[in-house]
N, C-alpha and C positions, 0 to 999 in steps of 0.2 A: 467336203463331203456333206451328205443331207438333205434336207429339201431347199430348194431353190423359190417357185413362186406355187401359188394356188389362187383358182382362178374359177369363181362359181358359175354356172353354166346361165344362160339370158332366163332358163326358166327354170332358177333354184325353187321357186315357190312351192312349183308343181312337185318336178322330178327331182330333186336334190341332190344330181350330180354336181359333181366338182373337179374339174382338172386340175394335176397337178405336177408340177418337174423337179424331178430329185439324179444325186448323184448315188446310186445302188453299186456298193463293194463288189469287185468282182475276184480280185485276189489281189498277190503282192509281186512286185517285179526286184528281185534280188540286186540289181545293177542298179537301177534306182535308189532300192531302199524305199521303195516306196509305196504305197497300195495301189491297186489299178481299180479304174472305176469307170462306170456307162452312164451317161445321162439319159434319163428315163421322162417320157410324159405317159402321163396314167389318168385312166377317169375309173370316180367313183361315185358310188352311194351314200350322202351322210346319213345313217340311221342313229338317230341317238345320237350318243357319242362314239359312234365305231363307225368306219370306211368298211361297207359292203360291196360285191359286185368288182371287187380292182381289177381291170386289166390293165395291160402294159398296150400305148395307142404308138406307139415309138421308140425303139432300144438304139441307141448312137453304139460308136465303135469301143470296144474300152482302150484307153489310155489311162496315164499317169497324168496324175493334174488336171483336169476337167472342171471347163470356166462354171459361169454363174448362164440363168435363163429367164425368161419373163414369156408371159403367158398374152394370149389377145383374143379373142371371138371378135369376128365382122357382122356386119348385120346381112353374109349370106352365109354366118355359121359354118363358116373356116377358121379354125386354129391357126394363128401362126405363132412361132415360137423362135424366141430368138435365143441361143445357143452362143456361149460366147468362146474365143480360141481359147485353146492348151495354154495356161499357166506355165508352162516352162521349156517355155521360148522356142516352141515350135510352131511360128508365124506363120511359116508356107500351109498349114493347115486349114487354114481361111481362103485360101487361096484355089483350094484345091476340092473338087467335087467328089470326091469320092470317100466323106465323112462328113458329119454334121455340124461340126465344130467348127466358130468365125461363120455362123451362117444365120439367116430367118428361115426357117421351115414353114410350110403349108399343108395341113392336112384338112379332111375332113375330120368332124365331132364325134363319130364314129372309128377314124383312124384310116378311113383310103384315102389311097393320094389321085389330088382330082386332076383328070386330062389336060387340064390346060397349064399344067405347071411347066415353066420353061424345061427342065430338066427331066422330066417323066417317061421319054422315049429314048434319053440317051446313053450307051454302053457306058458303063462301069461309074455312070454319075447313080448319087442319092438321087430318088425322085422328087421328096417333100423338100427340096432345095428352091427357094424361093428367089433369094437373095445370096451372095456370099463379099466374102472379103471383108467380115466385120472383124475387128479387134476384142472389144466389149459390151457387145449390144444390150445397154440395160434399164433402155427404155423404149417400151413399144406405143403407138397413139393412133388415132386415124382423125385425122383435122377436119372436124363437126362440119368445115364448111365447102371444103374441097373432096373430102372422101379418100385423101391424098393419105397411105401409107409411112410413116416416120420413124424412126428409129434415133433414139441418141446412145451414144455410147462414149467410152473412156476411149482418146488420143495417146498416141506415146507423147511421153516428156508433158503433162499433161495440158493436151490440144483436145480437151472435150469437143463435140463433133454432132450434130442435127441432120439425117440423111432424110431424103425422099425413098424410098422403097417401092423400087420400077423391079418389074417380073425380071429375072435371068441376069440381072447386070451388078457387076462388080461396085 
């Protein structure tokens, strides 16, 4: 539970927002035993020392167990956010388009999801789905020299893992 990553926006100087991804409680599942929670990306205002202006830019599905995130700005000021599966071992989640979770997301800075995302047109998929089939995506880059999208993440049995991050594909 808690916050995950925070991630100043290209022109903190100016506007001092700040992105950020947390797991926000949403209640407890009795059969679990366990809390249920939604990962959240939020922007805000630092004023001072207090976060002004919060809105929620993204609400995921709630579950029980909800991985870890990390935060990215492109230099065309798209958020992607990489989201990692259900901690208790429910892998086909990643797998599966219809929650955010084992995925990269894409949004705008704002919070709309932009037309050309693989998934933006199609029934019962998230639209900010960029990428999916991650395990533990928790690291995001974009290679200074290619412009080339990256992701490393945690392997089962541990097979730490370097992806390229192509629109739509698994």
């Amino acid at each position: 539970m808690g916050i995950q990553d925070v991630l100043p926006d290209p022109d903190f100087a100016t506007n001092r927002l700040i992105y950020f991804t947390f797991n926000r409680p949403v209640g407890y599942d009795p059969a679990a035993e366990r809390i249920t929670a939604t990962t959240v990306l939020a922007r805000a205002r630092l004023d001072g020392l207090r976060l002004t202006e919060v809105k929620d830019l993204l609400v995921g599905e709630v579950m029980v167990g909800t991985g870890g995130s990390r935060i990215l700005i492109d230099a065309n000021r798209q958020l992607f956010v990489a989201v990692g599966a259900l901690s208790e071992g429910d892998v086909q989640s990643a797998q599966r388009t219809d929650n955010i979770y084992g995925k990269v997301l894409r949004i705008g800075i704002d919070g709309h999801v932009p037309e050309d995302n693989p998934f933006a047109r199609t029934q019962g998929a998230r639209p900010e789905i960029w990428t999916y089939g991650h395990r533990d995506p928790l690291g995001l880059a974009i290679d200074p020299r290619s412009g080339r999208l990256v992701a490393s993440e945690h392997g089962p049995q541990g097979g730490a893992e370097l992806n390229e991050l192509l629109p739509g594909r698994n």
